[in-house]
Structures are given as C-alpha cells and as structure tokens.
N, CA, C and O atoms as a Tinker XYZ file with bonds, in Angstrom:
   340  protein
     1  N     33.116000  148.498000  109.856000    73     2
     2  CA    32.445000  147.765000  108.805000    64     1     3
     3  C     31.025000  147.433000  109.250000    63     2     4     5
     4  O     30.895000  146.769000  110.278000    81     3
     5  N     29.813000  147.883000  108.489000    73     3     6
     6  CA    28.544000  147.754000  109.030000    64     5     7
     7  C     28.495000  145.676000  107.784000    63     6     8     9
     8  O     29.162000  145.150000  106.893000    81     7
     9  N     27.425000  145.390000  108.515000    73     7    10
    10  CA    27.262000  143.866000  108.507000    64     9    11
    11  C     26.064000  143.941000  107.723000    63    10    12    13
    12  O     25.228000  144.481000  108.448000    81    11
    13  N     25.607000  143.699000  106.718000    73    11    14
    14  CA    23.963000  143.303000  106.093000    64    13    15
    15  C     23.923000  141.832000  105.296000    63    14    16    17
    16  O     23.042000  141.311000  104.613000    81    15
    17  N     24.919000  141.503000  105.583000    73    15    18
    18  CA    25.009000  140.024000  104.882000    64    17    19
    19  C     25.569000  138.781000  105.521000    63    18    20    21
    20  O     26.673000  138.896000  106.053000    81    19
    21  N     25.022000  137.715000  105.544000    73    19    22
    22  CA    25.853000  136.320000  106.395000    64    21    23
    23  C     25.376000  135.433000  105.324000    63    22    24    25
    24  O     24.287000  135.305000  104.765000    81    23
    25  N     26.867000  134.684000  105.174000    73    23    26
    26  CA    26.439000  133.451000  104.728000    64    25    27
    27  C     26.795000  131.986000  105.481000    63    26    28    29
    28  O     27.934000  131.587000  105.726000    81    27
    29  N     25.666000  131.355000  105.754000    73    27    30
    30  CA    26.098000  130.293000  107.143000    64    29    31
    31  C     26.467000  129.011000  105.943000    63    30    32    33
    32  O     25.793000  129.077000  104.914000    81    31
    33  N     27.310000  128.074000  106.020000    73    31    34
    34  CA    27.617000  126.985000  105.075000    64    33    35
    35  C     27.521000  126.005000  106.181000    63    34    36    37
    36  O     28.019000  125.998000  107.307000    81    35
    37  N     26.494000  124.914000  105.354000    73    35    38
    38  CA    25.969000  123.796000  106.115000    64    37    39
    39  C     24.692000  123.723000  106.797000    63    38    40    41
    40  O     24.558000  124.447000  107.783000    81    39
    41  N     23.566000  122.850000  106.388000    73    39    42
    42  CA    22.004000  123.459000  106.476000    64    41    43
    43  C     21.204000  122.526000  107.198000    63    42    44    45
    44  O     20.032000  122.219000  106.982000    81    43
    45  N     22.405000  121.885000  108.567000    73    43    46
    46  CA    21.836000  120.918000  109.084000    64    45    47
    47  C     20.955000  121.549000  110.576000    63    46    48    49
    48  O     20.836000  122.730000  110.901000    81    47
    49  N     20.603000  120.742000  111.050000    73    47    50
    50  CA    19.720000  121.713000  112.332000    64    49    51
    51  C     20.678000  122.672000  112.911000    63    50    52    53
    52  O     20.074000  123.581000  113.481000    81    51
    53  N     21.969000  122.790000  112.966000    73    51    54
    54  CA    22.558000  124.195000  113.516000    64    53    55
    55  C     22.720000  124.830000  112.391000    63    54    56    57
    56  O     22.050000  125.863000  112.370000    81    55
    57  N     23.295000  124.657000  111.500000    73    55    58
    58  CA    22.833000  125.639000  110.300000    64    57    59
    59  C     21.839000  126.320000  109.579000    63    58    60    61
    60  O     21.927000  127.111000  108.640000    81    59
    61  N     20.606000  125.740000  110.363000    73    59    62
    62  CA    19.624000  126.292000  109.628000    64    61    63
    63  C     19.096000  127.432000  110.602000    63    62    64    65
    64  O     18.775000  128.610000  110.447000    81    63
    65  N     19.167000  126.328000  111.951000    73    63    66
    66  CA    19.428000  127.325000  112.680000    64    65    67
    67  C     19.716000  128.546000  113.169000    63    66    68    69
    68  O     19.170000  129.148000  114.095000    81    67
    69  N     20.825000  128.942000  112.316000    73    67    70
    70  CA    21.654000  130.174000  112.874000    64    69    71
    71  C     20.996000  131.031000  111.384000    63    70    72    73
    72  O     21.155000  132.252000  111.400000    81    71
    73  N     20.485000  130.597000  110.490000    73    71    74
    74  CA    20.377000  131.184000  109.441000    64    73    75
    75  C     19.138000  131.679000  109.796000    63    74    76    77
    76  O     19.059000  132.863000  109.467000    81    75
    77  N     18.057000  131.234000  110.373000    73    75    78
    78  CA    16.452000  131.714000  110.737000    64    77    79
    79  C     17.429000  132.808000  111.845000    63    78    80    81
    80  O     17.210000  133.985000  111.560000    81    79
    81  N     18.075000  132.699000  112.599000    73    79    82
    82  CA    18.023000  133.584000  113.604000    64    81    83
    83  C     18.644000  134.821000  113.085000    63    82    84    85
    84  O     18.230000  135.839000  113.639000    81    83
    85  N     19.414000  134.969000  112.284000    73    83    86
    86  CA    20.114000  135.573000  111.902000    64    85    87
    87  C     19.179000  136.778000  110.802000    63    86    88    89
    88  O     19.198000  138.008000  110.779000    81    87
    89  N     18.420000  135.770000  109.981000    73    87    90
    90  CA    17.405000  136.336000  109.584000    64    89    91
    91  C     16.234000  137.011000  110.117000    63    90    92    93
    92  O     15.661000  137.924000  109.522000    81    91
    93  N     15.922000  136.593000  111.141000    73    91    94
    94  CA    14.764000  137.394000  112.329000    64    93    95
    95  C     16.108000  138.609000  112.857000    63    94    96    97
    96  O     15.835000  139.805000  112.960000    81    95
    97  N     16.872000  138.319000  113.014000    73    95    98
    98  CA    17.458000  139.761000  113.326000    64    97    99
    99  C     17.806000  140.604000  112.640000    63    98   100   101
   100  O     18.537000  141.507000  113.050000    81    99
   101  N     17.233000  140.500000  111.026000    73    99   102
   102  CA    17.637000  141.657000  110.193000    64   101   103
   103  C     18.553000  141.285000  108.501000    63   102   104   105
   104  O     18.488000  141.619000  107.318000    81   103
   105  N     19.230000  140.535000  109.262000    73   103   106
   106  CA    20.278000  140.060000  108.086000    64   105   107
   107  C     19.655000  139.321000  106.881000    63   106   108   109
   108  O     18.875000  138.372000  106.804000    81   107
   109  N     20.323000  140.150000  105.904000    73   107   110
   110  CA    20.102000  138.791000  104.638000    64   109   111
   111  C     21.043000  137.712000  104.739000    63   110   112   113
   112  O     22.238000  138.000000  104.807000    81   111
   113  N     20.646000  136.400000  104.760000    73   111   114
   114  CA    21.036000  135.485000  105.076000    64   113   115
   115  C     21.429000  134.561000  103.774000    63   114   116   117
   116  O     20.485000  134.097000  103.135000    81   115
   117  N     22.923000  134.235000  103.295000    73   115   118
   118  CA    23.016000  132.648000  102.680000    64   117   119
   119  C     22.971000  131.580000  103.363000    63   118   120   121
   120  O     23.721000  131.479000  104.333000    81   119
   121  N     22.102000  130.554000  103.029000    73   119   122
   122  CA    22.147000  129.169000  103.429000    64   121   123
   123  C     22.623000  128.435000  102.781000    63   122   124   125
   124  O     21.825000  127.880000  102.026000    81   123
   125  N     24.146000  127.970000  102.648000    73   123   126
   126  CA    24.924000  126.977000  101.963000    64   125   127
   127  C     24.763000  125.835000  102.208000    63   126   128   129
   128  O     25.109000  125.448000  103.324000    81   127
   129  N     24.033000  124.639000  101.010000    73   127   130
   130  CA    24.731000  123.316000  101.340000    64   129   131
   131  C     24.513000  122.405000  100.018000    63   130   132   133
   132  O     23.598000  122.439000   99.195000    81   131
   133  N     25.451000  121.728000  100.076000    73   131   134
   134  CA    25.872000  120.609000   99.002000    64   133   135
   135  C     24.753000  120.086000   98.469000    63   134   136   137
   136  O     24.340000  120.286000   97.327000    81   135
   137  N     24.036000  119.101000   99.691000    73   135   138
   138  CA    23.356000  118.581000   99.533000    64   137   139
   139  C     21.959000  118.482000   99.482000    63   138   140   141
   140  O     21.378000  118.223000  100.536000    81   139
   141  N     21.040000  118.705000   98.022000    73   139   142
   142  CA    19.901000  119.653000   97.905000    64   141   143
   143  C     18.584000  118.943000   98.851000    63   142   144   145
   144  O     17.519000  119.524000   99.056000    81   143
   145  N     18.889000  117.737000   99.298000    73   143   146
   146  CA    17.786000  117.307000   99.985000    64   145   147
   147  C     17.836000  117.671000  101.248000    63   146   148   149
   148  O     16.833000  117.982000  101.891000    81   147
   149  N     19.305000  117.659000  101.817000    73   147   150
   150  CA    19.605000  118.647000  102.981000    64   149   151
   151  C     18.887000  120.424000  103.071000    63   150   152   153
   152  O     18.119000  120.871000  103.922000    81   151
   153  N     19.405000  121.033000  102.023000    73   151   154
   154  CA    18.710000  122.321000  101.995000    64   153   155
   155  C     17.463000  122.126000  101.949000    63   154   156   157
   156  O     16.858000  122.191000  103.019000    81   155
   157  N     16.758000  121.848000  100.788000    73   155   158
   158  CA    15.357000  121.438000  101.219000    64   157   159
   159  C     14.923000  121.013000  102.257000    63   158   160   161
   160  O     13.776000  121.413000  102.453000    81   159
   161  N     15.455000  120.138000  103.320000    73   159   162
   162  CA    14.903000  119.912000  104.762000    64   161   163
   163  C     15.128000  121.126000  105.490000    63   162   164   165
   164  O     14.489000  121.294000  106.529000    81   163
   165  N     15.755000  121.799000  105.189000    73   163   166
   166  CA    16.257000  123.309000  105.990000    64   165   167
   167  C     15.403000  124.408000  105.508000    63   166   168   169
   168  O     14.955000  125.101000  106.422000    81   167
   169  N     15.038000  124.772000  104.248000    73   167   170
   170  CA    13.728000  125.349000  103.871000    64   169   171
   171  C     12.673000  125.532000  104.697000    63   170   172   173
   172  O     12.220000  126.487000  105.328000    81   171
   173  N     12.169000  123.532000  104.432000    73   171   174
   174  CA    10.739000  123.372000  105.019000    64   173   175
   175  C     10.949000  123.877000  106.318000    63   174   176   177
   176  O     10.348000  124.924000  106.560000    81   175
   177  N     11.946000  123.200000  107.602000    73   175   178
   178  CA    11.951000  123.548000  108.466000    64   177   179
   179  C     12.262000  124.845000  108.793000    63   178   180   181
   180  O     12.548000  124.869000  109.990000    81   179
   181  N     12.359000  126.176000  108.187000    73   179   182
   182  CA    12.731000  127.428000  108.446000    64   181   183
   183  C     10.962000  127.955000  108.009000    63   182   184   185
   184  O     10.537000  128.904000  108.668000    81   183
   185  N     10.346000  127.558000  107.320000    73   183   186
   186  CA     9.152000  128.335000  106.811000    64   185   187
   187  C      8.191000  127.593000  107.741000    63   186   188   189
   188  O      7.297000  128.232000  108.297000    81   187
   189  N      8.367000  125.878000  107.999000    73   187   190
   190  CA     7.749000  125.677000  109.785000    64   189   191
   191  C      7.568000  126.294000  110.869000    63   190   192   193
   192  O      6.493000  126.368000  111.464000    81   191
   193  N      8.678000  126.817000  111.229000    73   191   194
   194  CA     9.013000  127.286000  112.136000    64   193   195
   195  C      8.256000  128.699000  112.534000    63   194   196   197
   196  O      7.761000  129.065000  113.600000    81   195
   197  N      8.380000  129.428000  111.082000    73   195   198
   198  CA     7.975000  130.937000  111.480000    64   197   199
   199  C      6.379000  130.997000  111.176000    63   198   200   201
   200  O      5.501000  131.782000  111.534000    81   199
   201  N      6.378000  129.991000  110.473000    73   199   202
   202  CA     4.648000  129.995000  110.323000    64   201   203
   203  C      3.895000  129.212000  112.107000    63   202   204   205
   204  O      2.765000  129.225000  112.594000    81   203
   205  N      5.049000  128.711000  112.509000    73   203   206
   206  CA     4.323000  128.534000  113.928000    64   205   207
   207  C      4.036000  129.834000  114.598000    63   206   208   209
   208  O      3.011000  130.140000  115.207000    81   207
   209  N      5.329000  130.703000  114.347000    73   207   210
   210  CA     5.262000  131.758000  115.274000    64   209   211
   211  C      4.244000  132.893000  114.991000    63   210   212   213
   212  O      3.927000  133.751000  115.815000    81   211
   213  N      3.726000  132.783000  113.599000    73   211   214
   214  CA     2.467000  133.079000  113.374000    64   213   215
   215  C      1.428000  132.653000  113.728000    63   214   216   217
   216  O      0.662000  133.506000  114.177000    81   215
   217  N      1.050000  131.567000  113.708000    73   215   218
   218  CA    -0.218000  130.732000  114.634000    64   217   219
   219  C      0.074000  130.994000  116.242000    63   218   220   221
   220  O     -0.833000  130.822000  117.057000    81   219
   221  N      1.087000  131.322000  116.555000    73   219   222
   222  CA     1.028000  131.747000  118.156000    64   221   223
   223  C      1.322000  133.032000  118.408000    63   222   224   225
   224  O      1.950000  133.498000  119.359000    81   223
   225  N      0.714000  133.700000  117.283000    73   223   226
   226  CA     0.768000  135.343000  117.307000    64   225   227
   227  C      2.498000  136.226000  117.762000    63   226   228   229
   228  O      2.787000  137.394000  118.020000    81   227
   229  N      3.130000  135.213000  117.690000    73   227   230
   230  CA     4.493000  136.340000  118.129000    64   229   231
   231  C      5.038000  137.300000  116.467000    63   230   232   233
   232  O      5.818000  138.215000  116.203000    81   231
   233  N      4.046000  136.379000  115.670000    73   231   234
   234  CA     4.846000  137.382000  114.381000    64   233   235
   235  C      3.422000  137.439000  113.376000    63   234   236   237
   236  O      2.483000  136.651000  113.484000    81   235
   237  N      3.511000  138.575000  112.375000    73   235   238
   238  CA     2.380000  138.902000  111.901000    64   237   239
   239  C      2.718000  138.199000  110.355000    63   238   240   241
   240  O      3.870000  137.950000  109.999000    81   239
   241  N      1.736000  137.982000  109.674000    73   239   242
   242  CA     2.268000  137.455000  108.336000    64   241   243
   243  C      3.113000  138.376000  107.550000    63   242   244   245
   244  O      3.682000  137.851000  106.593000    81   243
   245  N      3.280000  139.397000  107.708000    73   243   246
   246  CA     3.848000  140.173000  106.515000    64   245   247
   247  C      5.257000  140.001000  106.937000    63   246   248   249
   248  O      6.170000  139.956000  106.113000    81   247
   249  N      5.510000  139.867000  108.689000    73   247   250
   250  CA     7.111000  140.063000  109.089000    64   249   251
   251  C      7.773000  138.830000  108.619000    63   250   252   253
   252  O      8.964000  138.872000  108.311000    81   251
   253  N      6.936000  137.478000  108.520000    73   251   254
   254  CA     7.090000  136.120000  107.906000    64   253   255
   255  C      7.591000  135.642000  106.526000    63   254   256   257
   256  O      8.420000  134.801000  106.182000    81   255
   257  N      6.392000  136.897000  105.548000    73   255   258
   258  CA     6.737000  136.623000  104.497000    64   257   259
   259  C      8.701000  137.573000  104.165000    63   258   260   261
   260  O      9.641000  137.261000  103.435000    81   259
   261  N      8.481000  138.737000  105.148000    73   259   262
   262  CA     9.631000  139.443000  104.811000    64   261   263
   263  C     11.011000  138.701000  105.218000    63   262   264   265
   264  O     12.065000  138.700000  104.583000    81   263
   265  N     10.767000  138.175000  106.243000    73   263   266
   266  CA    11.724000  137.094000  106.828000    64   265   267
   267  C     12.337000  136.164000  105.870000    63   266   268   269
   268  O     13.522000  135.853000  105.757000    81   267
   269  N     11.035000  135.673000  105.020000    73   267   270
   270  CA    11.425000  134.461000  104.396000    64   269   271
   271  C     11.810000  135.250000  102.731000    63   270   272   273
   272  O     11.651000  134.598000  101.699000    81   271
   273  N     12.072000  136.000000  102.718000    73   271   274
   274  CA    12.627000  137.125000  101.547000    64   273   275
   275  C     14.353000  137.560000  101.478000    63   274   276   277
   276  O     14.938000  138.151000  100.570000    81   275
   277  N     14.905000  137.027000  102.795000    73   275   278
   278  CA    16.067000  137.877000  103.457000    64   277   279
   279  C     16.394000  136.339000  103.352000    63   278   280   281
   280  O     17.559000  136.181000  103.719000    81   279
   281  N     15.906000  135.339000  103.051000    73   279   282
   282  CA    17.005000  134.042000  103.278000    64   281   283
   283  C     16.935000  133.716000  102.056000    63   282   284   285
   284  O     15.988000  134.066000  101.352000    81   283
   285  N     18.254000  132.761000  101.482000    73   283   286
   286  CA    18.322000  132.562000  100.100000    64   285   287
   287  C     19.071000  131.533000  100.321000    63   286   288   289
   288  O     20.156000  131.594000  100.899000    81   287
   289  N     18.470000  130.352000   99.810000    73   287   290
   290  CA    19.166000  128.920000  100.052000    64   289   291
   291  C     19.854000  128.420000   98.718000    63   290   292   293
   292  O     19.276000  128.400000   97.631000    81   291
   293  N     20.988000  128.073000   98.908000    73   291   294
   294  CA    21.710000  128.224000   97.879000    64   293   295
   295  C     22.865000  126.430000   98.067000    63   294   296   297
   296  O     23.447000  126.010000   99.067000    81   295
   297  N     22.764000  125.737000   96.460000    73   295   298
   298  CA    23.786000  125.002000   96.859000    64   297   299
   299  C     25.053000  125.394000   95.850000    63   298   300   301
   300  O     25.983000  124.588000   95.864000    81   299
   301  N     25.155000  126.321000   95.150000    73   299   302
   302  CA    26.167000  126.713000   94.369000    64   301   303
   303  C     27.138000  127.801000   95.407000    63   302   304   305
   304  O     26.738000  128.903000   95.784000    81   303
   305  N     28.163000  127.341000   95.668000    73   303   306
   306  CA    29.075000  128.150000   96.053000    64   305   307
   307  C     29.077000  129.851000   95.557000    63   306   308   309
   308  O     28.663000  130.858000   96.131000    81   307
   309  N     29.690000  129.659000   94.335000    73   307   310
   310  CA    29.714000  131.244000   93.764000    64   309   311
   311  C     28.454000  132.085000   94.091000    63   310   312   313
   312  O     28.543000  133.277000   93.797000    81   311
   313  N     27.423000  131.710000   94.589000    73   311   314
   314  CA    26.257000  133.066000   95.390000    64   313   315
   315  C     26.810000  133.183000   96.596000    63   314   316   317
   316  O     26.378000  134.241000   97.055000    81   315
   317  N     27.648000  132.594000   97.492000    73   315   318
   318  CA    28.208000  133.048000   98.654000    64   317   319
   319  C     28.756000  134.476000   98.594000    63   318   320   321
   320  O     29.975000  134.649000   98.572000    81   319
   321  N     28.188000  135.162000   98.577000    73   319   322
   322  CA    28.570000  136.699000   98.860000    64   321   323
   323  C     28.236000  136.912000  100.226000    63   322   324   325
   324  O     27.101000  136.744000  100.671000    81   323
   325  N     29.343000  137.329000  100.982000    73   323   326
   326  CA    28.384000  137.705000  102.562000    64   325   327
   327  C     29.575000  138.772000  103.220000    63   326   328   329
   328  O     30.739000  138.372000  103.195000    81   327
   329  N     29.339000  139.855000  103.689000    73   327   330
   330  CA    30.213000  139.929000  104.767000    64   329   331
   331  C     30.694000  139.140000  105.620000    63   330   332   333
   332  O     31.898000  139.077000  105.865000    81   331
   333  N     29.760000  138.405000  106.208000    73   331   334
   334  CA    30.660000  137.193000  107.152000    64   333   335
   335  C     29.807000  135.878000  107.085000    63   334   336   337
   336  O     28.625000  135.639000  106.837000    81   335
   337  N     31.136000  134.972000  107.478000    73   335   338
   338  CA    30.827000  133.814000  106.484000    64   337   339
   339  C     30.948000  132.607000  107.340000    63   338   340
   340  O     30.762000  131.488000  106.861000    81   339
C-alpha cells in the first residue's frame, strides 16, 4: 500500500507538529480538531514556522507556499480521508 495521505486528529503543539513534518516530507496532510481556535493556533503556528525557515534560507518561497497547499485544516470529521490516521 503506497501512503499519500495522513490525517493527524488533534492540533495541539504535537499535533501540529507531526502535521508540518509530515507535510515537509511530502504528504498531504489532515489536521483534525474540534476546537476552531485550537486549529487556528495550529495554522498560524505551521505558516510561522516555515516562513522562518524561509528567512533562514533553508526553504525557498515556492517550497513554502507548496507545503502550505498539502495541509488542510479541518474541524469537520467527514474530510478525514487519509490512508493513515
């Protein structure tokens, strides 16, 4: 079974976590969580993050914007589609 999909449920600093990383390695990523002020803190801090790694040259803007294309933050259950979950 080849893998192009994860959906991580729960969008607190390890969840968001695993969802940026997961996403820098390729995967389209779901970010599940209930609580929309929670996801929204998981957003900002995921588009923080890689826009640092742009200001310190480890990533170019286009790999940033593509990065942030492959994650899809979601608090409705039924978009959970993932190979693994």
């Amino acid at each position: 079974m080849t893998i192009h999909t994860l959906c991580v449920c729960g969008a607190g600093t390890m969840g968001s976590g695993i969802a940026q990383t997961a996403a820098l390695a390729g995967f389209y990523t779901l970010l599940y969580e209930l609580n929309p002020a929670v996801l929204d803190k998981a957003q900002t801090a995921i588009y923080k993050n890689l826009q640092s790694l742009v200001e310190k040259g480890r990533m170019i803007p286009a790999e940033k914007e593509k990065i942030q294309q492959q994650i899809h933050f979601t608090g409705d259950i039924h978009n959970c589609l993932a190979d693994v979950f």
